[in-house]
C-alpha positions as CSV (number, residue, x, y, z in Angstrom):
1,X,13.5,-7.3,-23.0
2,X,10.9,-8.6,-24.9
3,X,13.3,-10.0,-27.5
4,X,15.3,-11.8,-24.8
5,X,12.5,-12.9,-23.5
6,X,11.4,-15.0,-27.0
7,X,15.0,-16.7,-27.4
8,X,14.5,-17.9,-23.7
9,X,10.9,-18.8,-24.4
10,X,12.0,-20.7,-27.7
11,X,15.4,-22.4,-26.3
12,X,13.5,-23.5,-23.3
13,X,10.3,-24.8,-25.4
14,X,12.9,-26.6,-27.5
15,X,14.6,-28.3,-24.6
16,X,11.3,-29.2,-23.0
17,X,10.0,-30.8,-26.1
18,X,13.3,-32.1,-27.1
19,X,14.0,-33.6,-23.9
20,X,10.6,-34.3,-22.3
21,X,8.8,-35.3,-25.2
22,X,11.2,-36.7,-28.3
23,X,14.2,-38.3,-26.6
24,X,11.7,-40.8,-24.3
25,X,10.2,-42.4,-27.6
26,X,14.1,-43.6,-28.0
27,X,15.1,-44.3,-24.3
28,X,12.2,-45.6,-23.0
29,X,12.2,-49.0,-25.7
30,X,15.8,-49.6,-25.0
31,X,14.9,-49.2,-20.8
32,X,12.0,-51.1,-20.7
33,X,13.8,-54.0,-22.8
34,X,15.9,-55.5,-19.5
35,X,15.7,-55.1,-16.4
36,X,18.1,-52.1,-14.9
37,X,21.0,-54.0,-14.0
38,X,21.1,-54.9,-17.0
39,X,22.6,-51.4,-17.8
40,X,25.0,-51.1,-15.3
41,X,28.2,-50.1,-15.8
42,X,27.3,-48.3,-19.3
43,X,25.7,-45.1,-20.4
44,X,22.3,-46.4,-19.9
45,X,22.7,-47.2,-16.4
46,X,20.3,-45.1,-13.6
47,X,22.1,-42.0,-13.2
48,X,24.5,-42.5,-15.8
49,X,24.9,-39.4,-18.4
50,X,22.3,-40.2,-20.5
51,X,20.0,-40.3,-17.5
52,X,20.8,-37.2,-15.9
53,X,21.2,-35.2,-19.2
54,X,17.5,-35.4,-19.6
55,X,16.8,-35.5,-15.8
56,X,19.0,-31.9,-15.6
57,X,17.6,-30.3,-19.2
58,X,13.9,-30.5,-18.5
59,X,14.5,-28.1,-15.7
60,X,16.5,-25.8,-17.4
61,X,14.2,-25.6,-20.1
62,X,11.5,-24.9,-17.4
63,X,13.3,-22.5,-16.2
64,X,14.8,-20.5,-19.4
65,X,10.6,-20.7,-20.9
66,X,9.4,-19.3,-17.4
67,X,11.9,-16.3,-17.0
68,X,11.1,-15.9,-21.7
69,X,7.1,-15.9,-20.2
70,X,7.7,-13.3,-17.5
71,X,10.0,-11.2,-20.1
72,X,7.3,-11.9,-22.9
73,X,4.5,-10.6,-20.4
74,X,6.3,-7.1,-19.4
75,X,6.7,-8.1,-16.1
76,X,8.7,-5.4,-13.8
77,X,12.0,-5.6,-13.7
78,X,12.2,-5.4,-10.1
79,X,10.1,-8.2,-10.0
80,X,11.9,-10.5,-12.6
81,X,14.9,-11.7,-10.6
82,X,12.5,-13.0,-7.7
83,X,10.2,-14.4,-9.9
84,X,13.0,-16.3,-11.2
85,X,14.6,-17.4,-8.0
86,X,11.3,-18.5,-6.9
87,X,10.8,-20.6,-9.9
88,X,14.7,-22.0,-9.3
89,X,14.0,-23.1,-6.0
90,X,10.7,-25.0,-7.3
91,X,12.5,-26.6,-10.2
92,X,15.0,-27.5,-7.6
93,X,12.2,-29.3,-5.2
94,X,11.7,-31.6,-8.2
95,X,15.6,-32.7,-8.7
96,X,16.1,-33.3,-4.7
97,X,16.9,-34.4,-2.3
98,X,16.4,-37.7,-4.9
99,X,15.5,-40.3,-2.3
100,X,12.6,-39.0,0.1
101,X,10.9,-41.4,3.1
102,X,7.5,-42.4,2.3
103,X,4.6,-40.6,4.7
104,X,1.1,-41.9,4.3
105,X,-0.3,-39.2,6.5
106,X,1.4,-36.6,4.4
107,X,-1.1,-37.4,2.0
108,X,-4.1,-36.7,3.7
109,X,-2.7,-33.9,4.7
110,X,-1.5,-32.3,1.4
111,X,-5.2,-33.8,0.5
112,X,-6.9,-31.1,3.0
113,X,-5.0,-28.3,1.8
114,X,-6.0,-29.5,-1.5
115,X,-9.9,-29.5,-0.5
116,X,-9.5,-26.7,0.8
117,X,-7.6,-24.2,-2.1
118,X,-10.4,-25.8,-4.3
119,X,-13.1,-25.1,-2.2
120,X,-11.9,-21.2,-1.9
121,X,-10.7,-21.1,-5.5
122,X,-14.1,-22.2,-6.8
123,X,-15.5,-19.3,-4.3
124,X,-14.0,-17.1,-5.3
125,X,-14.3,-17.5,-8.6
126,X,-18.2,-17.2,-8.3
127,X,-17.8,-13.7,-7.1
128,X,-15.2,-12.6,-9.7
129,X,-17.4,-14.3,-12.6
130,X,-20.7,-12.5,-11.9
131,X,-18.8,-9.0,-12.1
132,X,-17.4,-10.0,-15.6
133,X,-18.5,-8.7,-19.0
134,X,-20.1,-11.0,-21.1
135,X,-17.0,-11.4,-23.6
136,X,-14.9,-12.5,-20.6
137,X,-17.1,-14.7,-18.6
138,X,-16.6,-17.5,-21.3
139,X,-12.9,-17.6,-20.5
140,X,-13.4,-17.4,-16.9
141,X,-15.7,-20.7,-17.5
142,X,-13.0,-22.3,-19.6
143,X,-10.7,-21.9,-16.6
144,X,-13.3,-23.3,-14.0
145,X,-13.5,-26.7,-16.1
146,X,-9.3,-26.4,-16.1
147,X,-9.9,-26.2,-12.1
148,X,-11.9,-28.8,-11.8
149,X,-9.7,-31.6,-13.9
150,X,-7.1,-30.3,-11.9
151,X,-8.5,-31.5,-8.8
152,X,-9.6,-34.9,-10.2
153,X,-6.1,-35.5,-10.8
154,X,-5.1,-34.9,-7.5
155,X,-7.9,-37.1,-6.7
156,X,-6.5,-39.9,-8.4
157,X,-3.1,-39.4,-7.3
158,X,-4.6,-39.4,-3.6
159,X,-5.8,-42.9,-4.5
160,X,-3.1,-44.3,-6.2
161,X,0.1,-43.3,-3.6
162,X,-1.9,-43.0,-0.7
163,X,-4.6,-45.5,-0.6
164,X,-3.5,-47.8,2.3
165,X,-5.1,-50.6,0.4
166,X,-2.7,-50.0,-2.6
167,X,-0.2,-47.6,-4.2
168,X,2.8,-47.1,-2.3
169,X,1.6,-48.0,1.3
170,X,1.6,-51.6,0.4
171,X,2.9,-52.4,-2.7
172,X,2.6,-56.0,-2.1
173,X,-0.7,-56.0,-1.9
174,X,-0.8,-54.5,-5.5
175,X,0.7,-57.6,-6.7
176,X,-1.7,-60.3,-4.8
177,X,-4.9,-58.8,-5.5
178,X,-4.0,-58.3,-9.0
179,X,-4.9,-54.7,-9.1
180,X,-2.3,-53.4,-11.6
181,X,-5.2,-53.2,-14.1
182,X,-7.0,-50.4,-11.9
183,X,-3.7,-48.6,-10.9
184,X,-3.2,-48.3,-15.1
185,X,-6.6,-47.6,-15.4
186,X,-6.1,-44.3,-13.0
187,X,-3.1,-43.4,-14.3
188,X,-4.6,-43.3,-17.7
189,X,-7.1,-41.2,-16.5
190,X,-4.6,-38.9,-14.9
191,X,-3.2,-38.9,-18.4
192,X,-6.7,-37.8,-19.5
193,X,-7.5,-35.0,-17.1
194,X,-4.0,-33.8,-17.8
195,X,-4.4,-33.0,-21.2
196,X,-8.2,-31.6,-20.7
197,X,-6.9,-29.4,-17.9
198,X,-4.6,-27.8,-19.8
199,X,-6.3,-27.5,-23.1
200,X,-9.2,-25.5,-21.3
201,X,-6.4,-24.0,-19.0
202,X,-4.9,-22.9,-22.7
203,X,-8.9,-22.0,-24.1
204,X,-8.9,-19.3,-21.3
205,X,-5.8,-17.9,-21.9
206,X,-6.6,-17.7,-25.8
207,X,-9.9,-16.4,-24.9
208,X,-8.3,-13.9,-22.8
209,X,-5.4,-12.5,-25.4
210,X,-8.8,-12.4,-28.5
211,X,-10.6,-10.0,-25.6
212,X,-7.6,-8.0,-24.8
213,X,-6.8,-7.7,-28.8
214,X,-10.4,-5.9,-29.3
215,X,-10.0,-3.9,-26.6
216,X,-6.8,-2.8,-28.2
């Protein structure tokens, strides 16, 4: 199981990075060169097979590297094949339905549930940290800061699509107050927290497999 697990964990890396990562840096000049009718009627147009080859293969890498992860990790198997239908019917959240009406109030919403899961998370982390060895709470604090970006970016995405004074609520408005600057400006940030959330997301993790090694 464990060596199925690593060919689904490397063919799904491999399609993430290939697709997600290395195929944009060619797409994306030759998309952002004309406008998109400009495309229409050939293989770059929306939808067309370029398109939806890398719209479609990101998913099934996600999915192929998550079932690898739960093989890799020893997971039961009575627990593998609704693990992986979960993670199917996530993956397909994110394909459709493709066109979605736009809520405002959704937003604040989602925002309090968001509030609220942090609020509890940081909690109970608290409690579970002060029980911890020494050699583990430093992980545990690497996953707190991993938290905490977390929750900026859903911060900033609050402000950007939800903001009734921008984002998506009135886009117009983007365009006569000349606030594109600040809407790049957060999503560079986003950008930012991104990559620190999941490099200390990743420090706890590593910090985690070194403690488990010496107990070993």
């Amino acid at each position: 199981m464990k060596k199925v697990g690593l060919i689904l964990f490397i063919i799904g890396a491999l399609l993430i990075f290939g697709v997600a990562w290395v195929m944009p840096w060619y797409t994306s000049p030759v998309w952002s060169s004309a406008q998109p009718e400009h495309f229409e009627g050939t293989v770059w147009e929306a939808f067309g097979p370029i398109f939806m080859a890398m719209s479609l293969l990101t998913p099934a890498g996600i999915l192929l590297i998550a079932i690898g992860t739960l093989l890799l990790g020893n997971t039961k198997r009575s627990h593998i094949w609704p693990y992986s239908i979960g993670i199917l019917l996530v993956i397909l959240s994110f394909l459709f339905p493709p066109t979605l009406e736009y809520y405002p109030n959704l937003f604040g919403i989602g925002g309090l549930f968001i509030t609220l899961f942090f609020f509890n998370i940081l909690w109970f982390w608290a409690r579970n940290h002060r029980n911890l060895d020494d050699s583990a709470k430093l992980a545990s604090v690497y996953q707190l800061i991993g938290y905490i970006f977390f929750f900026l970016i859903a911060l900033l995405m609050c402000t950007l699509l939800g903001n009734p004074f921008s984002g998506l609520y009135f886009p117009e408005k983007v365009i006569e107050q000349n606030a594109l600057p600040y809407h790049y400006s957060f999503g560079m940030k986003a950008l930012t927290y991104f990559v620190l959330g999941m490099f200390f997301t990743f420090l706890s993790e590593y910090k985690k497999l070194q403690i488990n090694r010496k107990g070993d």
